[in-house]
C-alpha positions as CSV (number, residue, x, y, z in Angstrom):
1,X,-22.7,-1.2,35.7
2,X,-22.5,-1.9,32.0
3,X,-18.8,-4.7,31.6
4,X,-17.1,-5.2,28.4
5,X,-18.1,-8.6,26.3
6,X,-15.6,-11.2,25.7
7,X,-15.3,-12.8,22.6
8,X,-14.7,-16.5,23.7
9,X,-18.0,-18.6,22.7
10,X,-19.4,-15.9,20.2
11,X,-20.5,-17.0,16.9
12,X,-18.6,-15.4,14.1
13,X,-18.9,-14.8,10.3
14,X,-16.5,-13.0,8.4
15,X,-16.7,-12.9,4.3
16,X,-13.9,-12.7,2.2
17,X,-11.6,-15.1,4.5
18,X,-9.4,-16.4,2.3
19,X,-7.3,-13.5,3.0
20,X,-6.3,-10.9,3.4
21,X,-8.1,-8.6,6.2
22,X,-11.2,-10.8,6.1
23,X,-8.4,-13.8,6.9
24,X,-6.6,-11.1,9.5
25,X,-10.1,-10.4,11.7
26,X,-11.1,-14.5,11.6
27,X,-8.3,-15.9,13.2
28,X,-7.8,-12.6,15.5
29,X,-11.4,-13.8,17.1
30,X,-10.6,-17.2,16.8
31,X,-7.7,-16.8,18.4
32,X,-9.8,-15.3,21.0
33,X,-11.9,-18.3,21.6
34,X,-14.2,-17.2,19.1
35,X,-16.5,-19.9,16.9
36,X,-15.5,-18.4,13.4
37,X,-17.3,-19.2,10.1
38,X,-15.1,-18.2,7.4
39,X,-16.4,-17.8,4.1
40,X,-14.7,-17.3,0.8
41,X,-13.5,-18.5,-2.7
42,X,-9.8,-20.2,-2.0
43,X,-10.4,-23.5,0.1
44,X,-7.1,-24.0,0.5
45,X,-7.0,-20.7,2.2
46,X,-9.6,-21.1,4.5
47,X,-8.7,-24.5,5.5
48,X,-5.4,-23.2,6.7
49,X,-7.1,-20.4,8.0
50,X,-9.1,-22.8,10.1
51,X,-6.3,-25.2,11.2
52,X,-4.9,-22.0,12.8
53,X,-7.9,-21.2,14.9
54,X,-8.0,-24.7,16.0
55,X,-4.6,-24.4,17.0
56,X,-4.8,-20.8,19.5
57,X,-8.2,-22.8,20.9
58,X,-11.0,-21.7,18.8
59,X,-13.5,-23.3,16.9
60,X,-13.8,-23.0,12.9
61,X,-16.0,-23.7,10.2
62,X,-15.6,-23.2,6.2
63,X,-17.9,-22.5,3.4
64,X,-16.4,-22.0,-0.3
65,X,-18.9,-19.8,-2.3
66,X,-19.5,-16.5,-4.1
67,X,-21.5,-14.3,-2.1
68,X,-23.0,-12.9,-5.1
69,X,-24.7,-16.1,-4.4
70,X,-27.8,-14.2,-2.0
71,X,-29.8,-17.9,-1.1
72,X,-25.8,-19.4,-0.5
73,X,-25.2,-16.2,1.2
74,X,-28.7,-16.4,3.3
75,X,-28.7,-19.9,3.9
76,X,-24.6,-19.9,5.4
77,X,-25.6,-17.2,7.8
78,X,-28.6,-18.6,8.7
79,X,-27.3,-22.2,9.4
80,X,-24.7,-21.0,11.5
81,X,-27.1,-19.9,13.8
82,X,-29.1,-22.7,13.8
83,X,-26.2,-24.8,14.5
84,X,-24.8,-23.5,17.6
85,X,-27.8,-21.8,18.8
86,X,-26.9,-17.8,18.5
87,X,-25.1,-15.7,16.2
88,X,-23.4,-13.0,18.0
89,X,-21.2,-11.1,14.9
90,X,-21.3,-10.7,11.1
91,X,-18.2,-9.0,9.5
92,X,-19.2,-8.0,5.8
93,X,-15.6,-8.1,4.5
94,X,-16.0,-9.2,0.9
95,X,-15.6,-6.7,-1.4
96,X,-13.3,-5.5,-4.5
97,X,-12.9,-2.3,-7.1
98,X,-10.3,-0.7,-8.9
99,X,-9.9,2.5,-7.7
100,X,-7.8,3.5,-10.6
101,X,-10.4,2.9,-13.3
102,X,-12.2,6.5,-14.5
103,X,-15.9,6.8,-15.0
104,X,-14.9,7.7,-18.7
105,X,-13.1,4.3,-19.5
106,X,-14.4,2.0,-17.3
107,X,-15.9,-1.5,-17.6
108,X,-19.7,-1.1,-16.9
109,X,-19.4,-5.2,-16.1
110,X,-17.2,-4.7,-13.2
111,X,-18.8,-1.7,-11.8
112,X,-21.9,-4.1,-11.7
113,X,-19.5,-7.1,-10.3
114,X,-18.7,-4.3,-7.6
115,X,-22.1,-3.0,-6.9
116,X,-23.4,-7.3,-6.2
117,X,-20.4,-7.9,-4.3
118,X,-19.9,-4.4,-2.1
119,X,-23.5,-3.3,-1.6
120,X,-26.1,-6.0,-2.8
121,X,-24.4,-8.8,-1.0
122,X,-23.5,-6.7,2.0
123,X,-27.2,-5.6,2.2
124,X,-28.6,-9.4,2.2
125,X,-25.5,-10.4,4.4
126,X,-26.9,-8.0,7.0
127,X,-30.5,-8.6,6.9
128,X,-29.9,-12.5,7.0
129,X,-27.8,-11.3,10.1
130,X,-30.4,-9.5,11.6
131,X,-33.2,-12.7,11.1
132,X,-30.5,-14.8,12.9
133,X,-29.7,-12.8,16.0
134,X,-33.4,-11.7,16.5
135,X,-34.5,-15.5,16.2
136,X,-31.8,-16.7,18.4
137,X,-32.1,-13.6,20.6
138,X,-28.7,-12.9,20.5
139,X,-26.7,-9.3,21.2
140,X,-25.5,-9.1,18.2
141,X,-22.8,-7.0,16.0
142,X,-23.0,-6.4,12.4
143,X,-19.0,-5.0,11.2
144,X,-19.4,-3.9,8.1
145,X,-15.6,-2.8,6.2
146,X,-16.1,0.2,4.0
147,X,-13.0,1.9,2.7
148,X,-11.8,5.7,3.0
149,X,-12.9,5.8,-0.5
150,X,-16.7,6.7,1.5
151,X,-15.7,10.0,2.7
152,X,-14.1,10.8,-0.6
153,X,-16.6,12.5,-3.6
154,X,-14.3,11.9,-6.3
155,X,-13.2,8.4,-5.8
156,X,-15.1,6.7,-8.7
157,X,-17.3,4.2,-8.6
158,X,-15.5,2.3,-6.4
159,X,-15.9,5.0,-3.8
160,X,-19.5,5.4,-4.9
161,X,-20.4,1.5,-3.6
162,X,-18.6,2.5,-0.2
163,X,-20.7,5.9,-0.1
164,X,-23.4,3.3,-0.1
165,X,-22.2,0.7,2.2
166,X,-22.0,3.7,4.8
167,X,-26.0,4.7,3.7
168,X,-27.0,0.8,4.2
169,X,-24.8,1.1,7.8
170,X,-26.3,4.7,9.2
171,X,-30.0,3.3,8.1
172,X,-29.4,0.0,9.9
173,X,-28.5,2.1,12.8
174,X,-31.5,3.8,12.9
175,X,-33.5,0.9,12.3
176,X,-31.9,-1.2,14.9
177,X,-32.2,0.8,17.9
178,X,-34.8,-1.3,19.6
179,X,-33.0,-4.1,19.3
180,X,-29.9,-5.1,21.0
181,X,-28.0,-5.2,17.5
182,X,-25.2,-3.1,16.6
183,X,-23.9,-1.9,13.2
184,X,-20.3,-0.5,12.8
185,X,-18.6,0.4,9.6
186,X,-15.1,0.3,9.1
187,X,-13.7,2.7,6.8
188,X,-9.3,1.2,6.3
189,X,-7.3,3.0,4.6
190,X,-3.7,1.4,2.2
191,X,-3.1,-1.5,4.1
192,X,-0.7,-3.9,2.9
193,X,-3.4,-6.7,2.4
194,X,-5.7,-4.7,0.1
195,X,-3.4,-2.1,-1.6
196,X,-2.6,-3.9,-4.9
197,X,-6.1,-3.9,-5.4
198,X,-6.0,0.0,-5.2
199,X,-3.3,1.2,-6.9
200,X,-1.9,1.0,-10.5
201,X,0.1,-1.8,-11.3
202,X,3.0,0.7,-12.7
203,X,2.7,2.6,-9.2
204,X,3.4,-0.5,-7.0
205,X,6.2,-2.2,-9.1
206,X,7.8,1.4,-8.4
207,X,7.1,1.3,-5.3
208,X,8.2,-2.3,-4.2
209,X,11.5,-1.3,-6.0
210,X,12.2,1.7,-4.6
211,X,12.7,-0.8,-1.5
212,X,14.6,-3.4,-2.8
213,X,11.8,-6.1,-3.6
214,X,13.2,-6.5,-7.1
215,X,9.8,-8.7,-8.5
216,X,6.7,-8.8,-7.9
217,X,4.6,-12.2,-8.4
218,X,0.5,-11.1,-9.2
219,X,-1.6,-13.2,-9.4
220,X,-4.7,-13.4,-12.3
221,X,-6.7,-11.2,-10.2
222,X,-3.5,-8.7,-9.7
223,X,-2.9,-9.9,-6.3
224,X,0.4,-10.7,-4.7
225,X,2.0,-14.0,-2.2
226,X,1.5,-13.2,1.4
227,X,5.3,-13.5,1.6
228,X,5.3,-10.4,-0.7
229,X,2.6,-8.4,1.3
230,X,4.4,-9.0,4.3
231,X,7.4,-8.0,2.9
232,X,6.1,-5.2,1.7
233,X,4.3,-3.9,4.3
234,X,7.2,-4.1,6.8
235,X,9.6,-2.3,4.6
236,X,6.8,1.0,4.2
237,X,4.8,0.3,7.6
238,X,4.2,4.5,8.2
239,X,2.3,3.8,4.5
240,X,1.6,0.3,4.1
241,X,-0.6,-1.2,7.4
242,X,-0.7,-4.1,9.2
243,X,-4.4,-5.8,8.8
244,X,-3.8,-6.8,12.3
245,X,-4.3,-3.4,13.6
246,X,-7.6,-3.7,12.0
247,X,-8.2,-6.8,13.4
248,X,-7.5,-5.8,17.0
249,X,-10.1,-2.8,15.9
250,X,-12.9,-5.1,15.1
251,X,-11.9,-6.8,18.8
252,X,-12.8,-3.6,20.1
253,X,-16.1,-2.9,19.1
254,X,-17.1,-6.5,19.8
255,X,-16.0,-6.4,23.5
256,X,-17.6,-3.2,24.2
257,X,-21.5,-2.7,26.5
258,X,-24.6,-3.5,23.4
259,X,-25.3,-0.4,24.7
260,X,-22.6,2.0,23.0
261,X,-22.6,2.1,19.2
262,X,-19.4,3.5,17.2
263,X,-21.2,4.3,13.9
264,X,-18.2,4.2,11.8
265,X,-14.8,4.4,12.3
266,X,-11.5,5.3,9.7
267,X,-8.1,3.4,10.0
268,X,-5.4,4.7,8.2
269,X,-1.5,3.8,8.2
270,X,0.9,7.1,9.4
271,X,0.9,8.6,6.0
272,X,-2.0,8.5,3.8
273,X,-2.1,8.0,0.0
274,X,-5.8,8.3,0.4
């Protein structure tokens, strides 16, 4: 009879660490006893991320690059197997948009920033993935985090890079089911790591004050101080969710039998703004 899988001794990549839900799901399986390699752009970040992991009893690598970057991208994945021998889980996190921008009056330059970073990059994280676990002959998982903006035909396109992230994760699927590799995509909803990047400026500065947080400190790339997300968050949970209930979601699909495959999954707070 088929047991669930621990986590303790896996080897673990997760993009877009330096915050965020990337940051949430590597030191939740680190915490675990997980070997974590965390990738992303803040060092800083991911060196506290790390010291963290350390800390519950797990082991942690970091890696500063852009993973627009597909050799950087390849050669990370790839060396992480090499270096402990297996690679057990790849969690495609990285990603951005604006879901507020219209087709009309967009900026064709970061619809093509989105399409490297969600779907190119995702694609070459995967197959890199795929050379890994088969060369190491690992059971492997490949997590791939979509959005709710997937299962939505009129959200942009934004949306239209997750409709493809889903394609690349049902094809995957398909191809992978001689080997013991599974593919899961992760479709969250508003959480309260990734919702300034979804909503209009305007919207959340209403928002935030209609609960008493009377500024709001963005950063270039419009995003706020952890103390504010958290802040946030737990003043509009039923709207706003936690990234560790993601987290914990990820945990699940890792620990169950190689043989069961949840195809996608969607995580959404209470109430729903999308």
């Amino acid at each position: 009879m088929s047991t669930h899988r621990e986590i303790a001794g896996k080897t673990i990549c997760v993009t877009g660490a330096s915050s965020g839900i990337g940051q949430a799901i590597a030191e939740h399986l680190g915490a675990k006893g997980g070997h974590v390699f965390l990738a992303g752009r803040t060092q800083a970040s991911l060196d506290e991320s790390a010291a963290r992991i350390v800390e519950a009893g797990g082991a942690a690598e970091v890696a500063t690059f852009d993973v627009a970057d597909s050799p950087a991208l390849q050669d990370w994945i790839r060396s992480a197997g090499e270096s402990t021998g297996r690679l057990d889980v790849l969690v495609n996190n990285a990603g951005f948009g604006d879901v507020g921008s219209t087709i009309a009056d967009g900026d064709p330059d970061v619809w093509r920033s989105m399409l490297e970073v969600n779907v190119l990059a995702l694609a070459v994280g995967c197959q890199a993935a795929i050379r890994s676990m088969r060369a190491t002959g690992s059971e492997g998982n490949i997590i791939n985090i979509s959005s709710v903006a997937a299962i939505r035909r009129e959200s942009g396109v934004y949306g239209a890079t997750k409709h493809a992230v889903n394609c690349i994760n049902s094809s995957l699927r398909q191809e992978l089911e001689g080997d013991p590799i599974r593919v899961t995509s992760i479709m969250p909803g508003v959480f309260a790591t990734n919702f300034s990047r979804h909503l209009d400026r305007a919207v959340i500065e209403s928002m935030a004050e209609s609960v008493g947080i009377e500024r709001l400190d963005f950063d270039e790339q419009g995003r706020l101080p952890a103390a504010q997300l958290e802040q946030f968050q737990a003043a509009m949970a039923p709207v706003y969710g936690d990234p560790q209930y993601i987290a914990d979601t990820v945990e699940h699909v890792l620990t169950l039998p190689i043989e069961i495959n949840i195809e996608e999954l969607v995580i959404r707070p209470q109430r729903s703004l999308f």
